[in-house]
Each structure stands twice: as structure tokens, then as C-alpha cells.
TORPA-4810 file (N, C-alpha, C, O; in nm, 3 decimals):
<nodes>
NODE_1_0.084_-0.119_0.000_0.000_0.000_0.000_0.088_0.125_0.000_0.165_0.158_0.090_X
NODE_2_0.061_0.200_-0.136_0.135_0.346_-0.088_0.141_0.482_0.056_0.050_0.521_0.129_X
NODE_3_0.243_0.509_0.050_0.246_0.583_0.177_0.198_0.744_0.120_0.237_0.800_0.017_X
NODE_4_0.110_0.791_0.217_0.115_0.968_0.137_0.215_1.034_0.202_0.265_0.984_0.304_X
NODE_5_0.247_1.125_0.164_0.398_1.217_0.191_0.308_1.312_0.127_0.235_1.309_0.028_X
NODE_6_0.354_1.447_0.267_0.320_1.579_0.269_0.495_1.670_0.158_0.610_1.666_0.199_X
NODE_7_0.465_1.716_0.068_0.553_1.807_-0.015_0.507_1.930_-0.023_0.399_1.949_-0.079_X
NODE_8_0.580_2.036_0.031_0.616_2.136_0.073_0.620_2.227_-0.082_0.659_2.164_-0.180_X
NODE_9_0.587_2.345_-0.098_0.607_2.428_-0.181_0.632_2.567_-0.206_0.538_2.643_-0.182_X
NODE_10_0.726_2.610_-0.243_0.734_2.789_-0.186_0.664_2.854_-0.252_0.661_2.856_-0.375_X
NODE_11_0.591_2.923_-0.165_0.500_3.039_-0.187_0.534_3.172_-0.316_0.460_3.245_-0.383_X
NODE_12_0.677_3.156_-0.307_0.709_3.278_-0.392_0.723_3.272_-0.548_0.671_3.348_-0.629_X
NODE_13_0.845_3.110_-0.584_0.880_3.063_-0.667_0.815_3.013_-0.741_0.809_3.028_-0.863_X
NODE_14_0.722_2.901_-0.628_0.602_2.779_-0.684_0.682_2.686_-0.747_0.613_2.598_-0.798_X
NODE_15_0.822_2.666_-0.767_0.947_2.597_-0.826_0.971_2.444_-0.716_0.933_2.327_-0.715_X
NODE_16_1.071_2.554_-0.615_1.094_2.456_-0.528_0.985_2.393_-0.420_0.913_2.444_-0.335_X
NODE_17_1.014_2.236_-0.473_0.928_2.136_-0.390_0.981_2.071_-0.248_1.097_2.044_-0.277_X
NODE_18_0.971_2.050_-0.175_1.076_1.966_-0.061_0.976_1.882_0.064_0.893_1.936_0.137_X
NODE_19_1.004_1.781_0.061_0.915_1.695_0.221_0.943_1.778_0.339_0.853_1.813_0.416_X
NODE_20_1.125_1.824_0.362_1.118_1.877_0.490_1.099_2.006_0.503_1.188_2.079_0.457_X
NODE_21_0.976_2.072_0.569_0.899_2.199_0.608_1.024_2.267_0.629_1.067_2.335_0.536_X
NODE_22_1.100_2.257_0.753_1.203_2.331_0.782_1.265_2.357_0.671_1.255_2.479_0.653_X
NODE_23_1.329_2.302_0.576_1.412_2.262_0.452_1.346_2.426_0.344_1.416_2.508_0.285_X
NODE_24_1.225_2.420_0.353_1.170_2.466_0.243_1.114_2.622_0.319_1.057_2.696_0.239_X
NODE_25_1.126_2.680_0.474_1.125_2.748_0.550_1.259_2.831_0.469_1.258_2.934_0.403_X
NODE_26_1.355_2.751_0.500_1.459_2.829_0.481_1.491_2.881_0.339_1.541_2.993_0.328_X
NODE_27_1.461_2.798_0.219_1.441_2.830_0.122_1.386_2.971_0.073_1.435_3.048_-0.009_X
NODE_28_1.238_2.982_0.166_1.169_3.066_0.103_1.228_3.238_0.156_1.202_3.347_0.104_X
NODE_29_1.326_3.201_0.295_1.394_3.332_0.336_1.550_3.370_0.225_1.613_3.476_0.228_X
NODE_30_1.576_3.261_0.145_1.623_3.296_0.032_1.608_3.310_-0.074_1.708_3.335_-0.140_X
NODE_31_1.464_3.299_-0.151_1.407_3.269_-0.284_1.416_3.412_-0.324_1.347_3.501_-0.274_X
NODE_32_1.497_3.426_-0.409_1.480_3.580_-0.516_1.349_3.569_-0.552_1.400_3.576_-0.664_X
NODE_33_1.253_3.560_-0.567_1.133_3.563_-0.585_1.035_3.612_-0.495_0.916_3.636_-0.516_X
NODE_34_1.120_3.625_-0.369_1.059_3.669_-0.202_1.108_3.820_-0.210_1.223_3.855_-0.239_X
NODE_35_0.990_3.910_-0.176_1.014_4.026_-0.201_1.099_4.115_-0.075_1.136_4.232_-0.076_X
NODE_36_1.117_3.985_0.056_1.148_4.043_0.165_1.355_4.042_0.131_1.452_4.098_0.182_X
NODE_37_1.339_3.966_0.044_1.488_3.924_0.005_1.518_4.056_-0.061_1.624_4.112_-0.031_X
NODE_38_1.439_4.109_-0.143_1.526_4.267_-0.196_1.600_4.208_-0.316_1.718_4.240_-0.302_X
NODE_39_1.585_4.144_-0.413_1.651_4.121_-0.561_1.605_4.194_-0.614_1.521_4.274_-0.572_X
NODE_40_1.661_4.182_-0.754_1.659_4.235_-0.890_1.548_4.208_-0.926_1.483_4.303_-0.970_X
NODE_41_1.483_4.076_-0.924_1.361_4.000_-0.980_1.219_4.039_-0.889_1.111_3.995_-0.927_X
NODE_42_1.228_4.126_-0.768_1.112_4.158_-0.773_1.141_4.337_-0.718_1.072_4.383_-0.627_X
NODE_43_1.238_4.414_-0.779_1.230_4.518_-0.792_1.222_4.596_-0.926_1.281_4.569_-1.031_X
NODE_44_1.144_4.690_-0.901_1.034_4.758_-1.039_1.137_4.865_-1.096_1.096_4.940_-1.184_X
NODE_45_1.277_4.879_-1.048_1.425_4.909_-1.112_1.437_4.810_-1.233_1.461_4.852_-1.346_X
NODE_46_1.423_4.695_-1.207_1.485_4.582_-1.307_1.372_4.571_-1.450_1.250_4.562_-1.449_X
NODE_47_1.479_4.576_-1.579_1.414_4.590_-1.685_1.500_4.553_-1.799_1.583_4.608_-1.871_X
NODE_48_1.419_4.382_-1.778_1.488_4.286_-1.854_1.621_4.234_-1.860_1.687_4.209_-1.960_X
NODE_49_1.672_4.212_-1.657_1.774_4.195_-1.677_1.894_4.355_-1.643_2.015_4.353_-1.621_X
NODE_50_1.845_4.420_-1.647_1.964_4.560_-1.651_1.892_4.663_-1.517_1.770_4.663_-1.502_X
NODE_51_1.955_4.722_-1.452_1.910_4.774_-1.355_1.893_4.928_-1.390_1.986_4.998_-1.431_X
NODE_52_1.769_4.970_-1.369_1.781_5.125_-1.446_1.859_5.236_-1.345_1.889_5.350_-1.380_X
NODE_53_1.878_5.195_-1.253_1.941_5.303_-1.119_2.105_5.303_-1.181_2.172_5.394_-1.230_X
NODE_54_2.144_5.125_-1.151_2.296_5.145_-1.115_2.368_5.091_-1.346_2.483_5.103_-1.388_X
NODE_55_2.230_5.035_-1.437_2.277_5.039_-1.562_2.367_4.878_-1.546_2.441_4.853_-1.641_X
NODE_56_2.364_4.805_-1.466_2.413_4.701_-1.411_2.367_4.583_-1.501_2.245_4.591_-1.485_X
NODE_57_2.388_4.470_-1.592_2.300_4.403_-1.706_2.377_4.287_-1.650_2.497_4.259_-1.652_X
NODE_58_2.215_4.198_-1.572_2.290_4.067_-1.525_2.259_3.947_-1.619_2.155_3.919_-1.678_X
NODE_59_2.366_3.893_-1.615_2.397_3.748_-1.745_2.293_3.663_-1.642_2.254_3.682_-1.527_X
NODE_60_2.269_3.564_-1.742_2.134_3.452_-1.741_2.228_3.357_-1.635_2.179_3.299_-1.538_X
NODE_61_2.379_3.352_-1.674_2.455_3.284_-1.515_2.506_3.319_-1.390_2.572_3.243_-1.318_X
NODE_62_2.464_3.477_-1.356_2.476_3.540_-1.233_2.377_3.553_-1.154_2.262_3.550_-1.199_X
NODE_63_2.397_3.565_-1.053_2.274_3.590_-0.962_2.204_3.699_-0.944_2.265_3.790_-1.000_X
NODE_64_2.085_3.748_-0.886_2.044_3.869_-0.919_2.147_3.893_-0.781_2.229_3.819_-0.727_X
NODE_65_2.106_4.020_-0.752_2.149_4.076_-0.634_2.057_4.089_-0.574_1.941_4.108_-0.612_X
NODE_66_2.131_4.075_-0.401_2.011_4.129_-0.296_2.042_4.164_-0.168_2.146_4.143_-0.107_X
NODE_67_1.966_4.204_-0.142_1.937_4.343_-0.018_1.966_4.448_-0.064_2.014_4.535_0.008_X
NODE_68_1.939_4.471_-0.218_1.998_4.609_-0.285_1.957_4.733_-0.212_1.841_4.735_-0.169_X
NODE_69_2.035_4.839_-0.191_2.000_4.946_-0.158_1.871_5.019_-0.262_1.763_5.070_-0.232_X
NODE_70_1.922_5.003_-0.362_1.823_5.057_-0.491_1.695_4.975_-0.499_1.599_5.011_-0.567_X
NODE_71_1.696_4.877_-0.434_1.555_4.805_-0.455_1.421_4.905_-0.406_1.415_4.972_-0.302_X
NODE_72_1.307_4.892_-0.523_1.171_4.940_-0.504_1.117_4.829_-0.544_1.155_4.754_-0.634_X
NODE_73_0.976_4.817_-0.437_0.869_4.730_-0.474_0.814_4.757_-0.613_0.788_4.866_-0.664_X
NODE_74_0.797_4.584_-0.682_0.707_4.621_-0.794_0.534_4.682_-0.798_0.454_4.657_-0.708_X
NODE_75_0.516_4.731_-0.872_0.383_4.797_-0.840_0.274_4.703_-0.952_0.334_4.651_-1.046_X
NODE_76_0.191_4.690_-0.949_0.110_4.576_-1.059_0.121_4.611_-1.141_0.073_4.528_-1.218_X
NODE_77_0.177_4.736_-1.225_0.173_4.752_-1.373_0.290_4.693_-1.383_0.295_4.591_-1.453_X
NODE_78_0.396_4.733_-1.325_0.556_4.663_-1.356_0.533_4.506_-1.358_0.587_4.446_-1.451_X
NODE_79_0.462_4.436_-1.272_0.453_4.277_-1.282_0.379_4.229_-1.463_0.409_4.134_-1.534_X
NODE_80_0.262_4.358_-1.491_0.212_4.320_-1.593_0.309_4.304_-1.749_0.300_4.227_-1.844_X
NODE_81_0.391_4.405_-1.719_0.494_4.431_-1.840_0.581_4.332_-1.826_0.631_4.297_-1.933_X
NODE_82_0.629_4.256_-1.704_0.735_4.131_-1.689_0.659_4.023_-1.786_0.707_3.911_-1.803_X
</nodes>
């Protein structure tokens, strides 16, 4: 008889999956996708990749940055144009 198993999912990403809660806790206090994290990817600076403050153009193999000073929340029109 199969066993059910509870899998975990982050709220921000919707990507990462994981069984252990804790595991996926910690995840979500690092997910560039978490707006409390302060990246590139959910500040309404970032446009397509290039930062309009600092002109900064991050490659598809770098990380965004975060706790940027320059970070602003996206506002719903900026999410619509992403």
C-alpha cells in the first residue's frame, strides 16, 4: 500500500518542492522571488535583466542581487509588463 507524503512548496517561486517543512522554511527566506529578500527579480528598477538606477545588465549565469539598496517594490503595472 502506498504511503502519502506531505511536499512542501514555496510560496514565492512555486518551483521549489521539498518533504522537509524546515528545509523549504529556509528556502523561502532565500528565494529571489521573495520580495522580503530585496533582488533584482522583484524590484520595479529591473528591466529585462539591466538595472535602471545602477545600468548594471545581469547574465542569465549570475545571480540577481540582494538586499539592494536601490531596490523598489514592484507595483502591478511593472509585474504586468514582466
Amino acid at each position: 500500500m502506498p504511503t502519502p507524503v506531505t511536499i512542501w512548496r514555496c510560496d514565492y517561486c512555486h518551483r521549489r518542492k521539498l518533504a522537509n517543512k524546515s528545509r523549504l522554511v529556509k528556502h523561502e527566506n532565500e528565494c529571489w522571488y521573495n520580495p522580503a529578500v530585496r533582488s533584482c527579480i522583484t524590484c520595479s528598477n529591473d528591466n529585462l535583466g539591466r538595472c535602471l538606477i545602477t545600468q548594471h545588465l545581469r547574465s542569465d549565469k549570475e545571480p540577481p542581487t540582494i538586499n539592494c539598496v536601490d531596490w523598489e517594490p514592484q507595483t502591478p503595472e511593472d509585474m504586468d509588463s514582466k
